[in-house]
Short mmCIF file of the C-alpha atoms (twelve columns), coordinates in Angstrom:
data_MODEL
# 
_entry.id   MODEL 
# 
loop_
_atom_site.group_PDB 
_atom_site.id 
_atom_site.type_symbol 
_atom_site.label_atom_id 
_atom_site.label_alt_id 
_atom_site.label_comp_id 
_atom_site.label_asym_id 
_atom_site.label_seq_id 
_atom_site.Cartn_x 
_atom_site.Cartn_y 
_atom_site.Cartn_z 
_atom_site.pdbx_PDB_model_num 
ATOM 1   C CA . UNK A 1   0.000   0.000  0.000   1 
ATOM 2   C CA . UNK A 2   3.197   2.317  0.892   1 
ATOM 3   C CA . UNK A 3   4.916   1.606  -2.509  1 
ATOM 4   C CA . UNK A 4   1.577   2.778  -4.494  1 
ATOM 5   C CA . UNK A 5   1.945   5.956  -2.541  1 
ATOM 6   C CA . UNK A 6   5.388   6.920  -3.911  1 
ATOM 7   C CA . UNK A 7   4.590   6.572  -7.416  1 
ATOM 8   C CA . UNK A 8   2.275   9.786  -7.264  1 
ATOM 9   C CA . UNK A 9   4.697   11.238 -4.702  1 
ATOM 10  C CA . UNK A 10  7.593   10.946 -7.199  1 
ATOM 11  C CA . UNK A 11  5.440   12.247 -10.008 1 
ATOM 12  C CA . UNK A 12  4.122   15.447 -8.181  1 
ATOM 13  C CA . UNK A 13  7.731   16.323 -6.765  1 
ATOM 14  C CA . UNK A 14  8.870   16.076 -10.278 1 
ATOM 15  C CA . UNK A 15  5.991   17.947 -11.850 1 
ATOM 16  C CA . UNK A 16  6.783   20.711 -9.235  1 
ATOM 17  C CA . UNK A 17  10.470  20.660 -9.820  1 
ATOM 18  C CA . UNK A 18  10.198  21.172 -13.428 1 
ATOM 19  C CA . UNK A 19  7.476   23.668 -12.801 1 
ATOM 20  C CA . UNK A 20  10.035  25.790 -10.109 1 
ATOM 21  C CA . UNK A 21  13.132  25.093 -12.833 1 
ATOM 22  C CA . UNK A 22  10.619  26.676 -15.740 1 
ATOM 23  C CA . UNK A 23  10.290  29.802 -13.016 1 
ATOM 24  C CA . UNK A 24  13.525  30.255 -12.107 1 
ATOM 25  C CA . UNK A 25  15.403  29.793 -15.944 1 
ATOM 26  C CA . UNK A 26  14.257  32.631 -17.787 1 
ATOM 27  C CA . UNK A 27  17.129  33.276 -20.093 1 
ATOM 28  C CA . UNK A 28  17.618  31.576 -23.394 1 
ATOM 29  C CA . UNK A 29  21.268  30.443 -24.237 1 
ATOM 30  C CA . UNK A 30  22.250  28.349 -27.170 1 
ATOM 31  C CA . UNK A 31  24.194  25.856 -26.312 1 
ATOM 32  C CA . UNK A 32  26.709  23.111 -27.705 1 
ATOM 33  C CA . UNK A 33  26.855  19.072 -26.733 1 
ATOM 34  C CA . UNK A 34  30.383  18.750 -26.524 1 
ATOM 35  C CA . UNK A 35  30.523  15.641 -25.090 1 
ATOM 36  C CA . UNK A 36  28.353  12.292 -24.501 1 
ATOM 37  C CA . UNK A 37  29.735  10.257 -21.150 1 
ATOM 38  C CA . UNK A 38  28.062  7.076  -20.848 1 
ATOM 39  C CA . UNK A 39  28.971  5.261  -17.487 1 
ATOM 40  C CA . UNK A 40  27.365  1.951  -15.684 1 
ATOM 41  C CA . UNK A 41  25.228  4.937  -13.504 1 
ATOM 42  C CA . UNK A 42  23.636  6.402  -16.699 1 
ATOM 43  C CA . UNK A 43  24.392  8.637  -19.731 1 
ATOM 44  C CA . UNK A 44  26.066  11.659 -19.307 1 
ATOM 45  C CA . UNK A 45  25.868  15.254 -21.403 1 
ATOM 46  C CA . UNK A 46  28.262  18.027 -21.265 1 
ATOM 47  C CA . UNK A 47  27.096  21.219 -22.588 1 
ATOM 48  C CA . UNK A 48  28.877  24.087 -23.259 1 
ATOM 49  C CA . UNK A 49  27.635  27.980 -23.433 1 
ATOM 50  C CA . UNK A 50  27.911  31.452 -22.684 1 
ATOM 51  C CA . UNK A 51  26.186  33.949 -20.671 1 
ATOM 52  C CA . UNK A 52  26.875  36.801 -19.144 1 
ATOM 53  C CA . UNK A 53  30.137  37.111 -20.726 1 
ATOM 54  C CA . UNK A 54  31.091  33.534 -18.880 1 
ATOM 55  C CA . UNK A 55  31.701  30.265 -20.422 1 
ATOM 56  C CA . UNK A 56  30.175  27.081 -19.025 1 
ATOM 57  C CA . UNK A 57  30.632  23.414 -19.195 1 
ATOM 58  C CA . UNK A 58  28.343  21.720 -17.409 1 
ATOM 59  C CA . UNK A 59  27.570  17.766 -17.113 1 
ATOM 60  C CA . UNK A 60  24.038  16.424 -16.414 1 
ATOM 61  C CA . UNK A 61  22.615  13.229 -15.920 1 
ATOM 62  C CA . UNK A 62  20.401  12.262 -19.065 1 
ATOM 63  C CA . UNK A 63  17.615  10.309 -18.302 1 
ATOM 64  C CA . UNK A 64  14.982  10.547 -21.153 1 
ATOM 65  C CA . UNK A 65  15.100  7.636  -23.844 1 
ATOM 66  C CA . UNK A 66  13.016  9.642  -25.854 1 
ATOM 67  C CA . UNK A 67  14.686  12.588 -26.020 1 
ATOM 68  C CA . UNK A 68  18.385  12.052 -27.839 1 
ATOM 69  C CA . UNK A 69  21.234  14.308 -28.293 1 
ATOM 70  C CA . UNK A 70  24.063  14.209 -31.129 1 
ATOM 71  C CA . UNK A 71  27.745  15.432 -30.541 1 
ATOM 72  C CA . UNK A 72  27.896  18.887 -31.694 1 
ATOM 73  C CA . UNK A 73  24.030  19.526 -31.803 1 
ATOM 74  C CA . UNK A 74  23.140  23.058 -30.835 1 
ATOM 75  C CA . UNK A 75  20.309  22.931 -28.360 1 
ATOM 76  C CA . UNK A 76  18.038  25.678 -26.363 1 
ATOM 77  C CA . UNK A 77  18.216  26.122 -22.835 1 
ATOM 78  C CA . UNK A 78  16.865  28.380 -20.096 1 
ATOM 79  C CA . UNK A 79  19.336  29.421 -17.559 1 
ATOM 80  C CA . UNK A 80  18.554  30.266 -14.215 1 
ATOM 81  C CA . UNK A 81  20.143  34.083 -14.348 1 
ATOM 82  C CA . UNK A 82  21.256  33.838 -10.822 1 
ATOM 83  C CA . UNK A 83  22.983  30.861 -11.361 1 
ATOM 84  C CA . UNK A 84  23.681  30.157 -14.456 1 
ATOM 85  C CA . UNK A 85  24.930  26.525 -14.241 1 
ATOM 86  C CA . UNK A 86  21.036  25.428 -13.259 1 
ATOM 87  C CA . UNK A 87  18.475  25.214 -16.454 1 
ATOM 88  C CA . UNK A 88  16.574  23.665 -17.903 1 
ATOM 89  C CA . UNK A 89  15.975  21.793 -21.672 1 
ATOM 90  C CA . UNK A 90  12.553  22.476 -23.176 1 
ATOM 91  C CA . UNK A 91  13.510  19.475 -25.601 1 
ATOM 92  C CA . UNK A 92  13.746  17.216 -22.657 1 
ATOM 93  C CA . UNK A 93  11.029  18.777 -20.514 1 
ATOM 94  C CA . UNK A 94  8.013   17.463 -22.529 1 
ATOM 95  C CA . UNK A 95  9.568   13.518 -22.006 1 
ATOM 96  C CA . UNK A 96  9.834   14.463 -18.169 1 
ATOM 97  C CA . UNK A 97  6.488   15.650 -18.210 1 
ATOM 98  C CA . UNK A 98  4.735   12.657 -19.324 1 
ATOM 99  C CA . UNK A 99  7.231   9.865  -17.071 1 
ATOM 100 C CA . UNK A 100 6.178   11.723 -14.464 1 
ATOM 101 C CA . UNK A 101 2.172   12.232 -15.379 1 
ATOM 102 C CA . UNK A 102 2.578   8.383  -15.726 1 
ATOM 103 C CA . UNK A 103 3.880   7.915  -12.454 1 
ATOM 104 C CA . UNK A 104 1.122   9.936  -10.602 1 
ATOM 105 C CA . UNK A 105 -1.747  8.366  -12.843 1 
ATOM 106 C CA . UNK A 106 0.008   4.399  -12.446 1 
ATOM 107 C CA . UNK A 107 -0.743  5.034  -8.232  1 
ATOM 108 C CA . UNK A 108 -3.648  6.227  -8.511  1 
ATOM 109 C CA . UNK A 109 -5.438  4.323  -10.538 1 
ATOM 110 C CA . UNK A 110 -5.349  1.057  -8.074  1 
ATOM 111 C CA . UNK A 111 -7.380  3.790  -5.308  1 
ATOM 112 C CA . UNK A 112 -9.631  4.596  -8.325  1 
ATOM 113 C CA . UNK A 113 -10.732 0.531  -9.147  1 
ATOM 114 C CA . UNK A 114 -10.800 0.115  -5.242  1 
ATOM 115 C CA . UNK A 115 -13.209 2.978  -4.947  1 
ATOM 116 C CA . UNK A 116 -15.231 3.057  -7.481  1 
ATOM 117 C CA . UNK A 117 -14.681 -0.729 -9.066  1 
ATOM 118 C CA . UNK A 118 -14.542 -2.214 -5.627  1 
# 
């Protein structure tokens, strides 16, 4: 009964998260794939851009198998101005989106049959 509980909890926390990321990253950079890291862990990118006059290389943890990325492919993101290593991908965003819808419908559909299916 716990474990259905933290599907929707993952989902929502997620949904939020991308929601507070969408707030907070308000300026579009262009950016550069410079590098694709795949470990035993996961997948890795490195992007590389510019704002504010700074250069950044930054590495995140890839998780979408939806969503892929080439070596060298320019790609929009929204930095957070205040700190511009933190933003956000809108190509990736939709693919979080819907995991994460999926997650919050998968537990609570089993309270929904119980309910109203009994």
């Amino acid at each position: 009964m716990i474990t259905i509980l933290i599907y929707p909890l993952v989902g929502i926390i997620g949904l939020v998260s991308i929601a507070i990321s969408k707030i907070k990253c308000t300026e579009l950079v262009e950016a550069v794939v410079i590098r694709l890291e795949k470990k035993r862990r996961g997948s890795y990118l490195v992007f590389s851009y510019s704002y504010g006059g700074e250069s950044f290389e930054v590495r995140v943890s890839f998780s979408s198998y939806l969503c892929r990325f080439e070596l060298g492919e320019k790609v929009e993101l929204y930095v957070d101005p205040d700190k511009p290593t933190k933003f956000y991908c809108p190509k990736e965003t939709i693919h979080n989106i819907i995991f994460f819808l999926i997650l919050v419908a998968g537990g609570v559909m089993p309270f929904v049959k119980f309910k109203f299916l009994g």
